[in-house]
MOPAC internal coordinates of N, CA, C and O (Angstrom, degrees):
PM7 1SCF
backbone

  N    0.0000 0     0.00 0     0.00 0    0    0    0
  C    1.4269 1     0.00 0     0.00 0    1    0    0
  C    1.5346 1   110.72 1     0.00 0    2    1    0
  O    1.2310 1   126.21 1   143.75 1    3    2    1
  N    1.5944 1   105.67 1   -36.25 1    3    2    1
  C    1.8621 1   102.77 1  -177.65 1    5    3    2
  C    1.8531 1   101.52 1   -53.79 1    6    5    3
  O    1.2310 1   134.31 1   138.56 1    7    6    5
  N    1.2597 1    89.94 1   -41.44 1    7    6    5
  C    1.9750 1   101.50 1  -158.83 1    9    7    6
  C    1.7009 1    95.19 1   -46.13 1   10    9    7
  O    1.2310 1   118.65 1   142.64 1   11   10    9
  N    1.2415 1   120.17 1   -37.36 1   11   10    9
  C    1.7186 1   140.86 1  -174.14 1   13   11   10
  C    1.3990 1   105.76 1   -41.73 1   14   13   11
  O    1.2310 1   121.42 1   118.24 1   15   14   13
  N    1.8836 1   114.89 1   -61.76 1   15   14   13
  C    1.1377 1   107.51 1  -155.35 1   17   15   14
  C    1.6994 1    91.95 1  -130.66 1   18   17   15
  O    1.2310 1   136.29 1   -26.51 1   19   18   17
  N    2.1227 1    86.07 1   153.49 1   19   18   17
  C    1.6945 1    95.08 1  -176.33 1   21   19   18
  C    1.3932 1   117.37 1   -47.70 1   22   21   19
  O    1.2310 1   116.78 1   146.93 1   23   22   21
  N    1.0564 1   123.73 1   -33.07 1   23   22   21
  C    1.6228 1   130.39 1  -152.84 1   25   23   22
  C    1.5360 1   105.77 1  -161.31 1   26   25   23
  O    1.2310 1   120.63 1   -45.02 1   27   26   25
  N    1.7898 1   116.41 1   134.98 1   27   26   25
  C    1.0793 1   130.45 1   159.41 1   29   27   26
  C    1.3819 1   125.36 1  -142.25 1   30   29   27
  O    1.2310 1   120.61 1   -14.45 1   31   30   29
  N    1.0994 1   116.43 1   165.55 1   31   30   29
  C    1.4583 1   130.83 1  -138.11 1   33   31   30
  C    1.3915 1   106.34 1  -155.27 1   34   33   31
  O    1.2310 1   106.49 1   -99.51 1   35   34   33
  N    1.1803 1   142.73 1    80.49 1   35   34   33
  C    1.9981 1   162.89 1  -167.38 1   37   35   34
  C    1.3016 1   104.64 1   -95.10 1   38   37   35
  O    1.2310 1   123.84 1   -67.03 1   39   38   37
  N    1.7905 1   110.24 1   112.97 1   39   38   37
  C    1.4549 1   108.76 1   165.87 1   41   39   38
  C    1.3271 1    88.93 1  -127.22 1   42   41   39
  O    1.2310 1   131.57 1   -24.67 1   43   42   41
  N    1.4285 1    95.28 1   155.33 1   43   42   41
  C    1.6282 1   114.69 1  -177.74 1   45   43   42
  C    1.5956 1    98.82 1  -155.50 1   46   45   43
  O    1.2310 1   115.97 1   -32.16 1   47   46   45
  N    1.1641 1   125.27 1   147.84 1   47   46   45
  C    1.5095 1   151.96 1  -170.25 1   49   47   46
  C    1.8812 1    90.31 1   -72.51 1   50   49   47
  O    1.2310 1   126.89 1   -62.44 1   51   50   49
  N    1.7395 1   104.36 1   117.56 1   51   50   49
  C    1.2471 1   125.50 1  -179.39 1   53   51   50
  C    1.6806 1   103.73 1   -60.85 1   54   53   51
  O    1.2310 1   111.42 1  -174.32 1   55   54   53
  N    1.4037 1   133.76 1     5.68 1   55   54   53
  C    1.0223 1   118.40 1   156.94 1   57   55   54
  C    1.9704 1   133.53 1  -103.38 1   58   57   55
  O    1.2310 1   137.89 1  -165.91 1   59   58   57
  N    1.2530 1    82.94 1    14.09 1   59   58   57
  C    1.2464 1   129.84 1   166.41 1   61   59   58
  C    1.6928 1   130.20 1   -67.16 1   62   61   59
  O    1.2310 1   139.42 1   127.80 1   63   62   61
  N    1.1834 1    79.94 1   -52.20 1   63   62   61
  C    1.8186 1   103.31 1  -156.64 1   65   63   62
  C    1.4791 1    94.18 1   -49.54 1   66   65   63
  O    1.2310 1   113.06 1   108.77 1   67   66   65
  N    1.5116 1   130.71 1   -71.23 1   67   66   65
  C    2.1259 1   105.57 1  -175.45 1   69   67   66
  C    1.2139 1   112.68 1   -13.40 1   70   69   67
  O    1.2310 1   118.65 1   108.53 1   71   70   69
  N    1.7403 1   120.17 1   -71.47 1   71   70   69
  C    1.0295 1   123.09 1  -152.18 1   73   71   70
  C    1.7983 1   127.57 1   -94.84 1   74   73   71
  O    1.2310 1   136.48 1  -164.77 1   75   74   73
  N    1.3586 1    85.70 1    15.23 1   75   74   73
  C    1.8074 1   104.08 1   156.55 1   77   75   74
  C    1.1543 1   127.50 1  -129.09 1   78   77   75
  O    1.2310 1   127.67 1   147.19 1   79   78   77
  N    1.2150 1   102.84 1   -32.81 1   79   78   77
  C    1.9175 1   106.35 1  -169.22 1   81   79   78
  C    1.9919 1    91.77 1   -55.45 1   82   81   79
  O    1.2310 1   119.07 1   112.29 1   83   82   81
  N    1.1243 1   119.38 1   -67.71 1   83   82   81
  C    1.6925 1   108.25 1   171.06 1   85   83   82
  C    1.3817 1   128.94 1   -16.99 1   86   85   83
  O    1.2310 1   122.20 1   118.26 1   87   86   85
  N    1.0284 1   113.40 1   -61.74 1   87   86   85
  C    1.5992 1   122.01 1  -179.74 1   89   87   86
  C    1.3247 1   114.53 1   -73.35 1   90   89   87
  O    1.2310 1   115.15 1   153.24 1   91   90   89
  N    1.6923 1   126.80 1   -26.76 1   91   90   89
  C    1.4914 1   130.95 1   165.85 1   93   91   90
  C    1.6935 1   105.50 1   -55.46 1   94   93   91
  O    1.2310 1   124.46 1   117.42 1   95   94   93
  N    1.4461 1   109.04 1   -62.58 1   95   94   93
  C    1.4616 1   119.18 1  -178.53 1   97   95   94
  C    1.6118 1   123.12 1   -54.11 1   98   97   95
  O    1.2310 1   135.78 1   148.34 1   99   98   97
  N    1.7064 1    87.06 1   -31.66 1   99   98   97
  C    1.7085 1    78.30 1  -174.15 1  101   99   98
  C    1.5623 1   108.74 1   -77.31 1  102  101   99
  O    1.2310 1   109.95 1  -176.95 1  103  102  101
  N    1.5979 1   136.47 1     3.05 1  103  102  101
  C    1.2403 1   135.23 1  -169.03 1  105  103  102
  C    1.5036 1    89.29 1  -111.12 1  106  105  103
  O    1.2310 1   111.37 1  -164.53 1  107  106  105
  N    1.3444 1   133.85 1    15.47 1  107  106  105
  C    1.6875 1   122.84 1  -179.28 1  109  107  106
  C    1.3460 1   112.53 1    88.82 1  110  109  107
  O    1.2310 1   116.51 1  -179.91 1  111  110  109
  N    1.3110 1   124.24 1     0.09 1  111  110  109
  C    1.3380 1   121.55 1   171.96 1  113  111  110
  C    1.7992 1   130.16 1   -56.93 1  114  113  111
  O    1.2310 1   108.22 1   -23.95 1  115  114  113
  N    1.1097 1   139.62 1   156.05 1  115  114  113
  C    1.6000 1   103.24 1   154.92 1  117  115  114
  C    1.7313 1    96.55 1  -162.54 1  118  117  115
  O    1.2310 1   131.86 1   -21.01 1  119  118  117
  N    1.2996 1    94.70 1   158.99 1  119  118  117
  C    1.4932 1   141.55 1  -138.21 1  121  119  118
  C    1.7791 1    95.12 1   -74.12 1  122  121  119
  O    1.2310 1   130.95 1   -66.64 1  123  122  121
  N    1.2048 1    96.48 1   113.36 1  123  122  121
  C    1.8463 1   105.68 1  -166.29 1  125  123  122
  C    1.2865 1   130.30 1    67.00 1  126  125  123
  O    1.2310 1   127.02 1  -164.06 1  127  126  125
  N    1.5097 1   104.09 1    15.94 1  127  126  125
  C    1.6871 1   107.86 1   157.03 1  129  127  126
  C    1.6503 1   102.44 1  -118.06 1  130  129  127
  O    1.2310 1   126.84 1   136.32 1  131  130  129
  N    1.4629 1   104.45 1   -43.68 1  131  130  129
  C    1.6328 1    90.19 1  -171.55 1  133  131  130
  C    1.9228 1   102.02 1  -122.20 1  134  133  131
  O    1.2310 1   125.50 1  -159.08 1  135  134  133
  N    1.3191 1   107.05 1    20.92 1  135  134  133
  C    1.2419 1   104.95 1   167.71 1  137  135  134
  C    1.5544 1   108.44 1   177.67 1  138  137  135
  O    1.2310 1   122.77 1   -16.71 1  139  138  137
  N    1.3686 1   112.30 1   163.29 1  139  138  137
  C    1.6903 1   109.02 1  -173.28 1  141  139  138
  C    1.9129 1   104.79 1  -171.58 1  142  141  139
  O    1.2310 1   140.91 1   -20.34 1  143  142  141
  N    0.8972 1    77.03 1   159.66 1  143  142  141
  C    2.0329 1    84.73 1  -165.77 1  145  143  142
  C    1.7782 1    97.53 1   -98.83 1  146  145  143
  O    1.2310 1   133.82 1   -37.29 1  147  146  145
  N    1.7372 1    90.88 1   142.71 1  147  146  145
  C    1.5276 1    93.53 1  -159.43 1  149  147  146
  C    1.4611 1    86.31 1   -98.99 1  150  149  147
  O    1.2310 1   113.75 1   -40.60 1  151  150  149
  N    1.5984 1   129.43 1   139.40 1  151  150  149
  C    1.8864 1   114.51 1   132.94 1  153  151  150
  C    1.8096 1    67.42 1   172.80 1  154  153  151
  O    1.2310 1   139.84 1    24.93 1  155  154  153
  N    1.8120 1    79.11 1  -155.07 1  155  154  153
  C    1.6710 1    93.93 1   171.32 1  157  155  154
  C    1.4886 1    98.61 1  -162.76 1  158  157  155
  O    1.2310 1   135.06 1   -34.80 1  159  158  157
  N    1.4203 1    88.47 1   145.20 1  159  158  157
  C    1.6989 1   125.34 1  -146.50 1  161  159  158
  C    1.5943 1   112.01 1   -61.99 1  162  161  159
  O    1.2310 1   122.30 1  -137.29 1  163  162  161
  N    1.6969 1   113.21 1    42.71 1  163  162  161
  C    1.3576 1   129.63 1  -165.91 1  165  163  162
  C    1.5336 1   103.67 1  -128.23 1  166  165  163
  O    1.2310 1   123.32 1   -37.50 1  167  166  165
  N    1.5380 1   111.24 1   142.50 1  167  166  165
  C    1.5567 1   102.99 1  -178.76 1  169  167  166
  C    1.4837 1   129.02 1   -49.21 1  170  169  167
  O    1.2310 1   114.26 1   -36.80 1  171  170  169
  N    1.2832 1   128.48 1   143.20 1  171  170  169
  C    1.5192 1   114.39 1   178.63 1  173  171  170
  C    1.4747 1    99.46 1    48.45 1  174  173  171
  O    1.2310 1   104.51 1  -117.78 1  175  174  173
  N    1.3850 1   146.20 1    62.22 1  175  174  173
  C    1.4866 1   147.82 1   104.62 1  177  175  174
  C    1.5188 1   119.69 1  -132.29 1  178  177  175
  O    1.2310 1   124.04 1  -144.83 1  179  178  177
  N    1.1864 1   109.85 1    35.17 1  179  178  177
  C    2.2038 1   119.74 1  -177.16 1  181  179  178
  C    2.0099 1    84.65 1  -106.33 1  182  181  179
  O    1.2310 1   133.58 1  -124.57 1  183  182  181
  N    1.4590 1    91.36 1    55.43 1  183  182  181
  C    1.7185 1   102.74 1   158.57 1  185  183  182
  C    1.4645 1    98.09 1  -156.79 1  186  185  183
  O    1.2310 1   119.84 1     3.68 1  187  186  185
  N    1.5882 1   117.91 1  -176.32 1  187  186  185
  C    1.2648 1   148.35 1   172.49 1  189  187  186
  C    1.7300 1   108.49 1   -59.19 1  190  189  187
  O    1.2310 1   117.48 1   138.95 1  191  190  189
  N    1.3426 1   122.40 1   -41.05 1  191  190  189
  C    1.2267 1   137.07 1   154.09 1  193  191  190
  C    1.3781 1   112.59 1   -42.48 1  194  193  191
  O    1.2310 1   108.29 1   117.79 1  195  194  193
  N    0.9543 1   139.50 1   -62.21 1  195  194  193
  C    1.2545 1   160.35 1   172.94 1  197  195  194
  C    1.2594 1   110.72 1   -23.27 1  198  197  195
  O    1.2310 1   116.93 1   150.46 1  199  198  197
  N    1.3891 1   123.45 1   -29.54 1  199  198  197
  C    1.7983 1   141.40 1  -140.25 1  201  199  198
  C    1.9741 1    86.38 1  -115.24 1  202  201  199
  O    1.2310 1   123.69 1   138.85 1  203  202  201
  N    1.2630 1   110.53 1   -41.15 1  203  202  201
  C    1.4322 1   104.40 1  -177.36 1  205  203  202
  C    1.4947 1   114.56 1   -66.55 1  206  205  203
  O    1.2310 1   124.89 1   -30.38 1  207  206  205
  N    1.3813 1   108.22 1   149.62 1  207  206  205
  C    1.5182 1   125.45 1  -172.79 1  209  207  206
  C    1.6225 1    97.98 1   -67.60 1  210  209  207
  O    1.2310 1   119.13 1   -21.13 1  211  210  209
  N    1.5971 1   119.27 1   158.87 1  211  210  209
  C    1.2776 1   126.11 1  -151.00 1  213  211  210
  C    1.5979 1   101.60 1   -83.24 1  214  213  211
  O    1.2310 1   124.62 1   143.61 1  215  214  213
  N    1.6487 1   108.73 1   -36.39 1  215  214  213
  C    1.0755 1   115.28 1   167.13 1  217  215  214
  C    1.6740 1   127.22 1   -14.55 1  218  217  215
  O    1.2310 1   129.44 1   114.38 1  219  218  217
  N    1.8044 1    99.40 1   -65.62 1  219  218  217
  C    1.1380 1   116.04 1  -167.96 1  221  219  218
  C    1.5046 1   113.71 1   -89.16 1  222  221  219
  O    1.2310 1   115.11 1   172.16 1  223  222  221
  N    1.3296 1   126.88 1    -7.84 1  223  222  221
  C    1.2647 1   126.36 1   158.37 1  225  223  222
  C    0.9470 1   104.12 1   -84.26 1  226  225  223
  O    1.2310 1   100.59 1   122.17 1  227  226  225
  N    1.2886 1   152.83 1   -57.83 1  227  226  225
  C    1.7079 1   148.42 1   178.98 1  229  227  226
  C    1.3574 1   106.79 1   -48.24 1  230  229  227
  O    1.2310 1   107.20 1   158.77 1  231  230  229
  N    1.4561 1   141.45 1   -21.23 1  231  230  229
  C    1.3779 1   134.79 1   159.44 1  233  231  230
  C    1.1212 1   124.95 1   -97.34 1  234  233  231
  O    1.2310 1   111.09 1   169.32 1  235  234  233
  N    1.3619 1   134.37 1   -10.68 1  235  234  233
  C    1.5588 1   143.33 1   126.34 1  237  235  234
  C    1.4951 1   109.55 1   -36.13 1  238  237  235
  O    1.2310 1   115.01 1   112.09 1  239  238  237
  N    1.1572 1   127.07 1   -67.91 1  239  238  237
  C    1.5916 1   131.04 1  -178.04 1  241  239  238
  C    1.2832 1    86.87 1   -60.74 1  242  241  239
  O    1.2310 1    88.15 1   113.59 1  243  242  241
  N    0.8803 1   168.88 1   -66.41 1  243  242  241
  C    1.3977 1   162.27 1  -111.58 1  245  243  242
  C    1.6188 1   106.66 1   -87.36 1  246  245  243
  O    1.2310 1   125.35 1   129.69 1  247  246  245
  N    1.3067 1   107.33 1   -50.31 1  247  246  245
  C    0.8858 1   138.30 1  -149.13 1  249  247  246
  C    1.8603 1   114.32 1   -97.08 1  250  249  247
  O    1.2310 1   127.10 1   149.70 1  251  250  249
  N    1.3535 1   103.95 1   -30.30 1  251  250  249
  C    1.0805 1   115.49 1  -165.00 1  253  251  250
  C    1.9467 1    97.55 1  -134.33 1  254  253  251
  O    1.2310 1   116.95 1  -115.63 1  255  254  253
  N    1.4835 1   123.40 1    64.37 1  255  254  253
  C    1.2938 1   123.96 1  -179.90 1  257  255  254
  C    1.3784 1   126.98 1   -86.35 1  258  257  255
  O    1.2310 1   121.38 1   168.67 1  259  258  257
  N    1.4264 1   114.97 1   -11.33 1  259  258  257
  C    1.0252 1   122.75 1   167.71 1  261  259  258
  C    1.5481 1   113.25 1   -69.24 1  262  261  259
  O    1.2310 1   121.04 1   134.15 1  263  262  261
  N    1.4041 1   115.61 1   -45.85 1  263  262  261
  C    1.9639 1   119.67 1   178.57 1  265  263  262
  C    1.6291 1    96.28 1   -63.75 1  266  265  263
  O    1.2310 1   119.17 1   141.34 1  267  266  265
  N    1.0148 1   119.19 1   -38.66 1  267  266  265
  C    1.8798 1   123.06 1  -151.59 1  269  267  266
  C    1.8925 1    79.72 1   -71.63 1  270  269  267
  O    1.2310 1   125.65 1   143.24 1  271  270  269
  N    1.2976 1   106.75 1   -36.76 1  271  270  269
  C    1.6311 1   107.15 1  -169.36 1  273  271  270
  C    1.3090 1   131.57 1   -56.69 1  274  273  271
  O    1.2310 1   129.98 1   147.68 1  275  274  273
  N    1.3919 1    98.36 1   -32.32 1  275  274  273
  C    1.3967 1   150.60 1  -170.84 1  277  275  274
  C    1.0611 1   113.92 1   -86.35 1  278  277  275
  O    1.2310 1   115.30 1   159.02 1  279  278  277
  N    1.0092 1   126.52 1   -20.98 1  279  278  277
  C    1.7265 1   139.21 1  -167.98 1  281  279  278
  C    1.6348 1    91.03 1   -83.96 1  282  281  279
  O    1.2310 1   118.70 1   139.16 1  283  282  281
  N    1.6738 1   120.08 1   -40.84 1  283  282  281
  C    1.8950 1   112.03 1  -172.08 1  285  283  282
  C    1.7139 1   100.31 1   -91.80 1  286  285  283
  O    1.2310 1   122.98 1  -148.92 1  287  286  285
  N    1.7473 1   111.90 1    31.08 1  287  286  285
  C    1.4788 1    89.04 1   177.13 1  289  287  286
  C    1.5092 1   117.38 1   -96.40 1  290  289  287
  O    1.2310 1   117.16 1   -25.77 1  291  290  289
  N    1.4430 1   123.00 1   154.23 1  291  290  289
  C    1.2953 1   126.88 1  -162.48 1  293  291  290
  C    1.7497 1    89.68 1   -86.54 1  294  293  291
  O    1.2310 1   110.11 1  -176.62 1  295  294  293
  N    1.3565 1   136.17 1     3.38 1  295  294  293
  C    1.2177 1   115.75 1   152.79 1  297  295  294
  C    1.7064 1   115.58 1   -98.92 1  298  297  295
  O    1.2310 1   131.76 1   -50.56 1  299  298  297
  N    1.1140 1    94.90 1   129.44 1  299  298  297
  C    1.1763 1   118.58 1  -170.24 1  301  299  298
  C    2.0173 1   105.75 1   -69.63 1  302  301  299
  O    1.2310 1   111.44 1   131.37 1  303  302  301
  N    0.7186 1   133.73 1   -48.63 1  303  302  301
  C    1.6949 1   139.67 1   145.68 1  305  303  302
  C    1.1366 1   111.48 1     0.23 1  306  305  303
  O    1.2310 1   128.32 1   108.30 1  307  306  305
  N    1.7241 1   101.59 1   -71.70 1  307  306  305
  C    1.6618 1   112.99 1  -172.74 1  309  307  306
  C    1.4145 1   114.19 1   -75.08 1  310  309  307
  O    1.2310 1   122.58 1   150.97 1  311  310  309
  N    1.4112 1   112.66 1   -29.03 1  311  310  309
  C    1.5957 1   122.48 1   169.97 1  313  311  310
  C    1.2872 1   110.38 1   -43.17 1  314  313  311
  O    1.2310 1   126.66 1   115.57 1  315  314  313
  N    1.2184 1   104.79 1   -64.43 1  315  314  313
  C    1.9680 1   124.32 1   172.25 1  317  315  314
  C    1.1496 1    84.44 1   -43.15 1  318  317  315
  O    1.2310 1   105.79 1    79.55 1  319  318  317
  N    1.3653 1   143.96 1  -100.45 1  319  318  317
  C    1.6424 1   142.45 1  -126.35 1  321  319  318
  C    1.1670 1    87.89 1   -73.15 1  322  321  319
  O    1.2310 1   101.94 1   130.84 1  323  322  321
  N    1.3057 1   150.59 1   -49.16 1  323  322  321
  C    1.6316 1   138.30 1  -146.02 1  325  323  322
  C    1.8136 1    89.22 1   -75.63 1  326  325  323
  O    1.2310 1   119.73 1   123.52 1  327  326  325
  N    1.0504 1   118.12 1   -56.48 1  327  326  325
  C    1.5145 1   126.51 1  -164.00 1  329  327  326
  C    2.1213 1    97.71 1   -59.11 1  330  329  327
  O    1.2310 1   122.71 1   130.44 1  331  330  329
  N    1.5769 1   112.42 1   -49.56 1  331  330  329
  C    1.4173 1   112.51 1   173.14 1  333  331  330
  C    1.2264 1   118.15 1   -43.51 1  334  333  331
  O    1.2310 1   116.38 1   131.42 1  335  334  333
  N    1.5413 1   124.49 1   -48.58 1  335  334  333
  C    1.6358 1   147.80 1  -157.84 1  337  335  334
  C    2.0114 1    93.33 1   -75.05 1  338  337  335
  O    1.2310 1   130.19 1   110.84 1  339  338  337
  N    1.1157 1    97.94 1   -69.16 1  339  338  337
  C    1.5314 1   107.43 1   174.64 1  341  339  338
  C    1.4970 1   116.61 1   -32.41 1  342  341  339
  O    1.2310 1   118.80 1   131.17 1  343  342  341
  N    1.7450 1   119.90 1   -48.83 1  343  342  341
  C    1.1213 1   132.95 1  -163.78 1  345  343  342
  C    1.5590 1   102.53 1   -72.14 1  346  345  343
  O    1.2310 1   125.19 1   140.08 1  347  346  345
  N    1.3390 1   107.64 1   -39.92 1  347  346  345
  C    1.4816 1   128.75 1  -168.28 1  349  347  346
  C    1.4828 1   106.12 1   -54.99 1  350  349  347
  O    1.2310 1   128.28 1   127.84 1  351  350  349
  N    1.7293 1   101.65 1   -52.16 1  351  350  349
  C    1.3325 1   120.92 1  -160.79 1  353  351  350
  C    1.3010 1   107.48 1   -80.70 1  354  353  351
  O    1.2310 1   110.56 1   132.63 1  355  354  353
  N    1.2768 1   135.34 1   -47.37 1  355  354  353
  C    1.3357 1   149.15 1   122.72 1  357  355  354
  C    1.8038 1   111.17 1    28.81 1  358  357  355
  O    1.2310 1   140.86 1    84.09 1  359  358  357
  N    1.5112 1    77.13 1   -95.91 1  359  358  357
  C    1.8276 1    98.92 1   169.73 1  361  359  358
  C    1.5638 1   109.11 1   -43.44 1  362  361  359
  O    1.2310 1   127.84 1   109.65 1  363  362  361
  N    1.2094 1   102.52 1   -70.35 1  363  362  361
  C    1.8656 1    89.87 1  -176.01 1  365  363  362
  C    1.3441 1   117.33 1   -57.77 1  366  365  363
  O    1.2310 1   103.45 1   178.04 1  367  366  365
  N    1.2944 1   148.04 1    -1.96 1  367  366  365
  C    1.4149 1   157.42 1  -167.75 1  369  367  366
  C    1.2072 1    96.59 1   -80.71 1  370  369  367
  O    1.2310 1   121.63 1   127.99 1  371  370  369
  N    1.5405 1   114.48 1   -52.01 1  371  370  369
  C    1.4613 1   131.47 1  -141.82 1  373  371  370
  C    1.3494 1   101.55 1   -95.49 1  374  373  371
  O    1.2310 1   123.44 1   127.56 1  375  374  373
  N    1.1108 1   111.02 1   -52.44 1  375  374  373
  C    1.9298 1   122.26 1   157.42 1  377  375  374
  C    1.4758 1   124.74 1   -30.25 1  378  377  375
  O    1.2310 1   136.73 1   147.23 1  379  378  377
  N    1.1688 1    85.20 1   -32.77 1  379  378  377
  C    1.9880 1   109.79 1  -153.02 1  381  379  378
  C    2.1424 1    99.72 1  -102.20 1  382  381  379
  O    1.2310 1   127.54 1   169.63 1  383  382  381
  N    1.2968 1   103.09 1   -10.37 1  383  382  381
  C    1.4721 1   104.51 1  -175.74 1  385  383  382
  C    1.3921 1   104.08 1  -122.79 1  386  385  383
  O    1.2310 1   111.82 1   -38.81 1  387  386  385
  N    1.6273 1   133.02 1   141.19 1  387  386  385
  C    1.2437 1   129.37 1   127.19 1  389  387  386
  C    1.0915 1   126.21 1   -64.86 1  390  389  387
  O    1.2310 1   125.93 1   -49.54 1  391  390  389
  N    1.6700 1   106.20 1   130.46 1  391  390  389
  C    1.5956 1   114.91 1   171.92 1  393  391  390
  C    1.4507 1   102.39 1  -119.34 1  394  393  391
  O    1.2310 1   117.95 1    -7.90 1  395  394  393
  N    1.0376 1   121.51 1   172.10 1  395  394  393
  C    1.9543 1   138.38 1   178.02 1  397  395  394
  C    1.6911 1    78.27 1   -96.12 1  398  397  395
  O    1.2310 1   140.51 1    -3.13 1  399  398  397
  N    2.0271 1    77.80 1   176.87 1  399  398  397
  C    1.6577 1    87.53 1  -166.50 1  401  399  398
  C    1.7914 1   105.75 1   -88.61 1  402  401  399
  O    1.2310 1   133.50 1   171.70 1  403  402  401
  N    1.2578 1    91.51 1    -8.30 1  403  402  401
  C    1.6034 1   118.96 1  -177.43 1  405  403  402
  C    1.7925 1   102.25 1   -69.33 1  406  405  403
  O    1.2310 1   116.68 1   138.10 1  407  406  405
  N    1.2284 1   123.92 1   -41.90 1  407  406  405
  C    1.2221 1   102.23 1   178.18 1  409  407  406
  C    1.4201 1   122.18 1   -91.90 1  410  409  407
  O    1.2310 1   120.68 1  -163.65 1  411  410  409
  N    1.7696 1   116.31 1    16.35 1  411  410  409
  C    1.5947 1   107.22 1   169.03 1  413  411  410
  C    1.5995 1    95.33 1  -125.19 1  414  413  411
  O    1.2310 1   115.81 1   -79.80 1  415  414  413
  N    1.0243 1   125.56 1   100.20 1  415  414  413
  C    1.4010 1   135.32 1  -174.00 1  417  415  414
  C    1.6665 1   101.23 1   -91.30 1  418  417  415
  O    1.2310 1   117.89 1   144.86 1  419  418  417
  N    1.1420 1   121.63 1   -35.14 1  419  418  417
  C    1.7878 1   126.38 1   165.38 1  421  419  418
  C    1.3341 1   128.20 1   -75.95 1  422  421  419
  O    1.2310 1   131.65 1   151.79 1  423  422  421
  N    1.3542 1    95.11 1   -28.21 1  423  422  421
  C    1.7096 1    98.87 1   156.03 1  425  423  422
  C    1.3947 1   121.35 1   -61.68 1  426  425  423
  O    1.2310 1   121.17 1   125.65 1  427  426  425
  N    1.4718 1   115.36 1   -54.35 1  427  426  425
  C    1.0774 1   134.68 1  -166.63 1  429  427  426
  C    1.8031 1   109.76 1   -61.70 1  430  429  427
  O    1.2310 1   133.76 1   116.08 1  431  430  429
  N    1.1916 1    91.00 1   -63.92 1  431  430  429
  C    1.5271 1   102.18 1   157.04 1  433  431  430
  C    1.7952 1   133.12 1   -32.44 1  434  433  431
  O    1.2310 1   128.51 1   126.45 1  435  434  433
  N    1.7889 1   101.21 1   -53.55 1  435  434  433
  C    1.5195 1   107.09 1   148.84 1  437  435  434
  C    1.6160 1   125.94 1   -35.11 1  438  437  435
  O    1.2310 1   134.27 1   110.29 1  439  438  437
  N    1.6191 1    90.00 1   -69.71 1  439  438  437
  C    1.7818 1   111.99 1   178.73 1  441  439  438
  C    1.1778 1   121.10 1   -32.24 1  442  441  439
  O    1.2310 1   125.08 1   142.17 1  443  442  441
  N    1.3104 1   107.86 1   -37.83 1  443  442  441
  C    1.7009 1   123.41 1  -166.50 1  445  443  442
  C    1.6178 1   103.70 1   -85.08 1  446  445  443
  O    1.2310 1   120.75 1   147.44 1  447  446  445
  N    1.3372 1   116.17 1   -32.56 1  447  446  445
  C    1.6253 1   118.05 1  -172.58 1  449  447  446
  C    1.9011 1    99.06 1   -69.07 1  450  449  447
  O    1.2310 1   133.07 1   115.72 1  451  450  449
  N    1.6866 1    92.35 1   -64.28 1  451  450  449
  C    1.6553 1   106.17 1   175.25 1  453  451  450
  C    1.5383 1   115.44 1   -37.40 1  454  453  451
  O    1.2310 1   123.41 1   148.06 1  455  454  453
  N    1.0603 1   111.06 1   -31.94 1  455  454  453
  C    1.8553 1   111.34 1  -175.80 1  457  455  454
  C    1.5504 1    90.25 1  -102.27 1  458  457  455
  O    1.2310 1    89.45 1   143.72 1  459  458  457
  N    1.4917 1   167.70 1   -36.28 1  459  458  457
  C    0.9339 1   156.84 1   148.41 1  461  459  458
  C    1.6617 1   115.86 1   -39.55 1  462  461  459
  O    1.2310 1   108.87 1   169.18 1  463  462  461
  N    1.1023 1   138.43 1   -10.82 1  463  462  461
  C    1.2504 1   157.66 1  -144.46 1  465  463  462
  C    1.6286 1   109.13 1  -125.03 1  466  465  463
  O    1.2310 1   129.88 1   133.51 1  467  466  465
  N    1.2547 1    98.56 1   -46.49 1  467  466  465
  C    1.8769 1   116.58 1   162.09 1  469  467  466
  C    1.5302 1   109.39 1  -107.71 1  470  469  467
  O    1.2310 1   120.10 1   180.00 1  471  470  469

């Protein structure tokens, strides 16, 4: 599929990265030209989530305490769905608000790799 297109560009959730960054490299890829791991290097944000201002995760959690609850369950099922529901809710928060460019500084930061990358 790479052979397909001029140029690519691989993000994957920084809690991720062991178990991909290997397999990117071993096909000739490399690490902040043609791919790079999204979050920041803090517990519970080494994802795409991670990048949103605290604001909007603290009113997601707020909002949604039953998944956040769900997140310490020893079934792993509900872990999955509590963590899916969150992501969901997440997204529409972020959709649903204007921010300046000033309050996503990790986004921005992303943005800049992705356009350095192409």
């Amino acid at each position: 599929m790479l052979s397909r297109l001029d140029k690519v560009f691989i993000t994957f959730d920084l809690d991720a990265k062991d178990e991909v960054m290997p397999k990117l490299t071993s096909i000739g890829l490399l690490d902040e030209i043609d791919f790079c791991a999204v979050g920041v290097d803090q517990p519970g944000r080494e994802c795409i989530e991670g990048l949103l201002p605290e604001t909007i995760l603290s009113e997601v959690y707020a909002e949604n305490v039953a998944d956040v609850s769900a997140l310490a369950s020893a079934n792993s099922s509900a872990r999955r769905s509590a963590k899916s529901n969150l992501k969901k809710a997440a997204l529409e928060k972020f959709k649903s608000c204007s921010l300046a460019s000033s309050d996503l500084p990790e986004m921005k930061k992303l943005m800049a790799k992705i356009a350095k990358g192409f």
